[in-house]
N, C-alpha and C positions, 0 to 999 in steps of 0.2 A: 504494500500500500504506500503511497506516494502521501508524502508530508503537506498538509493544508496550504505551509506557502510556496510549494511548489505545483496545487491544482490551480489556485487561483491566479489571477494574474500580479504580476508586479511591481507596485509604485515607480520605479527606477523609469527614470527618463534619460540618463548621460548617457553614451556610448557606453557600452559595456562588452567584455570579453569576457568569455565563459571559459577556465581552465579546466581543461580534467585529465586522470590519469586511466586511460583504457581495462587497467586493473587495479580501479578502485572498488574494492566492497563493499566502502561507507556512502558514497555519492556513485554509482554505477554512471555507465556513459548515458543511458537514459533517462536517469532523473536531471543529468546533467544537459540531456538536448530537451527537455523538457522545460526546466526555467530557462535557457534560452529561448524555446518557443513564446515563453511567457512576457519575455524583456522588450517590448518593442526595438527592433535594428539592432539587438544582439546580434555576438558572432562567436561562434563554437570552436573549439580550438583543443585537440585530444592527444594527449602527449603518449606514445607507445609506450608499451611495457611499464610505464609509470603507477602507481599507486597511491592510496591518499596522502600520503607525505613526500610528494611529487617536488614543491616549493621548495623543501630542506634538501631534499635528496639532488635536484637539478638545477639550483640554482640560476644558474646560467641559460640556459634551456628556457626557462621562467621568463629569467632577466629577459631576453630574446624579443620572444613572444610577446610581451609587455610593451617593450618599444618599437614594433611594428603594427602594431594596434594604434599606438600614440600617434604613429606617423601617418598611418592612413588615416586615422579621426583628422587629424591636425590638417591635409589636403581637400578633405570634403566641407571644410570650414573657410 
């Protein structure tokens, strides 16, 4: 069963990126393209072989990801 504030929709208006780790068993890929679907002009973003402690573990990878988000928000503006 999928978390209430991931049925409904969600307040969040900024540009948003969705991270995840394709083997996460706390946040699975599909609750995770889920509040994407939920985020108005989210964008889904699934880090391989990754897990829920993907951020510590990848850092960089992370970091990445982060800043081409930034850049592409930053040229649609």
């Amino acid at each position: 069963m999928l978390p209430e504030s991931v049925r409904s929709k969600v307040p969040i208006r900024a540009p948003t990126l969705v991270l995840n780790g394709d083997e996460d068993p706390i946040c699975p890929p599909a609750v995770a393209r889920l509040l994407c679907e939920r985020i108005p002009g989210a964008r889904a973003q699934v880090l391989r072989g990754a897990t829920h402690d993907f951020a510590h573990k990848r850092p960089d990878e992370v970091a990445e990801a982060i800043r081409r988000h930034i850049v592409a928000v930053s040229h649609r503006h």
